[in-house]
C-alpha positions as CSV (number, residue, x, y, z in Angstrom):
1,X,-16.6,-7.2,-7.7
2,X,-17.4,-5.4,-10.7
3,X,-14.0,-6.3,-12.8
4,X,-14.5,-9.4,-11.6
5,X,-17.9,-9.5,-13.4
6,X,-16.9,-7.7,-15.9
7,X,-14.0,-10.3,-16.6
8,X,-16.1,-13.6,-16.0
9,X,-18.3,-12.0,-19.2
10,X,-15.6,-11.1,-21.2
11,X,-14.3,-14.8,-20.9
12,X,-18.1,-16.3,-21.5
13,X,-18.7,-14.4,-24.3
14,X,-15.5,-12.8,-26.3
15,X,-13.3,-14.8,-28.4
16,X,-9.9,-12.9,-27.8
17,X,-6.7,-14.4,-28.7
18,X,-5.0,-16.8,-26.8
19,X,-2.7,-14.8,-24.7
20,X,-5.9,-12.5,-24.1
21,X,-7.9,-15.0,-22.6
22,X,-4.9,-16.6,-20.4
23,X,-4.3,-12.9,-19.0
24,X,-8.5,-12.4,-18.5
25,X,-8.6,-15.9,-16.9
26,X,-5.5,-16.0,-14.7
27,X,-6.5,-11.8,-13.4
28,X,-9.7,-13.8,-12.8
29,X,-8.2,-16.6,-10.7
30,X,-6.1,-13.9,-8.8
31,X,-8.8,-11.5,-7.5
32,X,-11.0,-14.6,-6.7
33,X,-8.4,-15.3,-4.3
34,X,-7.3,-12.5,-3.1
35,X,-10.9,-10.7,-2.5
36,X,-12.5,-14.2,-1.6
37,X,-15.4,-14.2,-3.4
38,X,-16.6,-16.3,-6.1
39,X,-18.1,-14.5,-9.4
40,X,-21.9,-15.7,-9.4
41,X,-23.5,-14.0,-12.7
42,X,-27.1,-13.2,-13.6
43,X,-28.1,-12.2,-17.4
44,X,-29.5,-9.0,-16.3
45,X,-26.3,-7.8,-14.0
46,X,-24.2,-4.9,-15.8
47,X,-21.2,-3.2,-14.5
48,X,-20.1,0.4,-14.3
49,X,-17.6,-0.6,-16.8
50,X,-20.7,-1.0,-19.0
51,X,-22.5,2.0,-18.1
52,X,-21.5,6.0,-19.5
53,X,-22.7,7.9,-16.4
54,X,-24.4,11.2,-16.8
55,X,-25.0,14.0,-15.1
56,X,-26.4,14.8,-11.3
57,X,-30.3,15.0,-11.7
58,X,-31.0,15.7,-8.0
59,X,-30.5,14.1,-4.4
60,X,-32.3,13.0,-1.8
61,X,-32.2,11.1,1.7
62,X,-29.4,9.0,1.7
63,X,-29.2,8.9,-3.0
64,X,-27.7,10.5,-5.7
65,X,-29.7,10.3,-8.8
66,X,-27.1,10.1,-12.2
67,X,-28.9,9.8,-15.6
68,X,-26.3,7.4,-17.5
69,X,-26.5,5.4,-20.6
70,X,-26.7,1.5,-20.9
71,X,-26.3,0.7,-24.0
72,X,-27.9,3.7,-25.8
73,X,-30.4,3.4,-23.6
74,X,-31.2,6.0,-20.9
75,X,-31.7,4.9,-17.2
76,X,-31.7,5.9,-14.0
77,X,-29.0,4.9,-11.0
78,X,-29.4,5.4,-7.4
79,X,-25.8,6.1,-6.1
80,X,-26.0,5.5,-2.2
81,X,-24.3,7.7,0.0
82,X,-21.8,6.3,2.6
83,X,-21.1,8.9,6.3
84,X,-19.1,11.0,5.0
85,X,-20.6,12.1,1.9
86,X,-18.9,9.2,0.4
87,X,-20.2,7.5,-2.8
88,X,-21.2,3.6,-1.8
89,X,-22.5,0.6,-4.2
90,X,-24.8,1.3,-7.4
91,X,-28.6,0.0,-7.3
């Protein structure tokens, strides 16, 4: 979902070249249709693309707290842990 979000904005708000914006728009279409869902955007969603993560501050319950950049900006990201001890989707 994230690439998909990540391309939907580059093809909102980049002027690329032509053969740029056919490749963005067609990978678009593709993972649309392959994944099934539709790309529905808010202004304040970013991606990880977007984001420079930073290092482990601590962990807790079922999180991982990173300290990553946005922008130049510090923040904070809860990284949810899966069974396993696998990584799961970023808050």
């Amino acid at each position: 979902m994230a690439m998909m979000v990540s391309l939907q904005r580059r093809l909102d708000h980049v002027s690329d070249g032509d053969r740029e914006q056919q490749f963005f728009s067609h990978t678009l279409r593709y993972l649309i249709t392959t994944s099934g869902h539709q790309v529905e955007m808010e202004s304040w969603m970013i991606t990880s693309y977007e984001v420079e993560f930073g290092p482990r501050i601590g962990s807790g319950g079922l999180y991982i707290f990173t300290l990553p950049c946005w922008l130049c900006i510090l923040c904070l990201i809860l990284d949810r842990l899966q069974q396993g001890g696998v990584h799961g989707h970023l808050e």
